[in-house]
Structure formats: structure tokens, C-alpha cells
N, C-alpha and C positions, 0 to 999 in steps of 0.2 A: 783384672780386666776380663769381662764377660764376654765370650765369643758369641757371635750372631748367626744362630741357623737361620737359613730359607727354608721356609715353608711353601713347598709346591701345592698351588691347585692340582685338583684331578687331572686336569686337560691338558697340564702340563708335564704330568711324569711320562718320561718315556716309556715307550711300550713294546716291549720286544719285537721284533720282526717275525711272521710267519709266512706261508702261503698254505692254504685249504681250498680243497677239493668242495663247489659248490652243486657241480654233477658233471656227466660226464664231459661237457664239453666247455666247463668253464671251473676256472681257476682265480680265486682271490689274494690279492698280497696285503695283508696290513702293516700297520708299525714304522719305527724309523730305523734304516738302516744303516750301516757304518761298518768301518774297515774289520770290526771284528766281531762282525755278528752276520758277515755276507757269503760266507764259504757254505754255513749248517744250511743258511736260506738257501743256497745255489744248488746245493747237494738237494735236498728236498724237492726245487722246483725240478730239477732234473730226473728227478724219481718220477715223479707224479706226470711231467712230457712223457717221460720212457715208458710208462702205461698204458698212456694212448695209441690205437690205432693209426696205421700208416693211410694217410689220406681223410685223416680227421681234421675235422674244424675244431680251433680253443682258441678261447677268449680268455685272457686274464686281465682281469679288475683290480684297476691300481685306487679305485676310490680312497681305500682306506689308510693308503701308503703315505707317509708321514714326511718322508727324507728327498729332495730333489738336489740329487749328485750325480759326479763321476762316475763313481760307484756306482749306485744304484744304474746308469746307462751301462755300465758294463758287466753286469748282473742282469738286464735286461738282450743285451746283446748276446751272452753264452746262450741263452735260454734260445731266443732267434737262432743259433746257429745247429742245436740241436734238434729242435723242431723242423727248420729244414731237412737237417738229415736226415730224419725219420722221415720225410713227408708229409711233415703233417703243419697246417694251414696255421700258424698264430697269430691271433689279434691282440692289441692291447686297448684296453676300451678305460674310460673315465681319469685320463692321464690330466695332470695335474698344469695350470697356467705355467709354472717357476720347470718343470721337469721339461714339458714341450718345451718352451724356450730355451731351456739349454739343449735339451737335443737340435734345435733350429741350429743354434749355434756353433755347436760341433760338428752339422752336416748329418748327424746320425736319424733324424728323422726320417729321412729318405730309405733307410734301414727297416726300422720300425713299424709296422703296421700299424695303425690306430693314431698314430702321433700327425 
């Protein structure tokens, strides 16, 4: 009996999770994220907050972001709590219909800047 691979389209292989520095006052997140690809990302985005100036403006751009979860709001939320502490202003811009919605949902928009 012949086992049946899938064959993924391009559009459809997952695509690791990053966040990059687009200058200094904006930040991009791509890819899909998940329980075990959210720590390296968390650790990163926290880098790249810890960089910025106390009383800076940043934006991070979810355009590219692939995965609308729990996770990802609570990956979104360390991020908010350090940028507070630091002082420094974050936006999230280009948030996705399925991610606002759950943020709605959970109350957590009112959290989130952008949402």
C-alpha cells in the first residue's frame, strides 16, 4: 500500500516566526507562531524594546503575522508590559480581523494599543 504525501503550496508552509527592526521606531512581526516557537520570539522582541529609548514612540507591525491565538495575545501582552516599564509608548498597527476579535473577546483590547 503506497502512503500519500501532501504536497504544500508555497503559501502554505509555515514560516517561522520573527520580529525585525524596520527603523528605529518601528518593529515588524512575521510568520506563525506557536507554543514552541514563542519564547525565542518573546526573548527577541524584548531585546529589541530593551533598545529603545525611555519615552520613545514604537510601532509594531503585525501585517505579516500569520497565527491569531492565545499565545500570540500573550506574547503581545509581555511585550506591552515592558514597554511600559521602560516608558516607552507601543503601538500595534495592521492587527489582523481573527487576532482583534479575539482580543475583543478576551477584554484584552482595551490593553493593547492599535487593537
Amino acid at each position: 500500500m503506497a502512503s500519500a504525501t501532501a504536497v504544500l503550496e508555497p503559501d502554505q508552509i509555515p514560516q517561522a516566526p520573527a520580529i525585525r527592526q524596520l527603523s528605529d521606531h518601528k518593529l515588524a512581526v512575521s510568520g506563525q507562531v506557536d507554543a514552541s516557537s514563542v519564547l525565542p520570539l518573546r526573548a527577541e522582541g524584548e531585546r529589541l524594546i530593551g533598545a529603545c529609548q525611555p519615552e520613545q514612540n514604537l510601532c509594531i507591525d503585525l501585517a505579516e503575522l500569520a497565527t491569531a491565538s492565545s499565545i500570540v495575545l500573550s506574547l503581545l501582552l509581555c511585550w506591552q508590559r515592558q514597554a511600559t516599564a521602560r516608558k516607552i509608548t507601543l503601538q500595534y498597527s495592521s492587527v489582523g480581523e481573527r487576532l482583534h476579535a479575539l482580543a475583543s473577546l478576551s477584554n484584552l483590547d482595551k490593553h493593547l494599543s492599535g487593537f
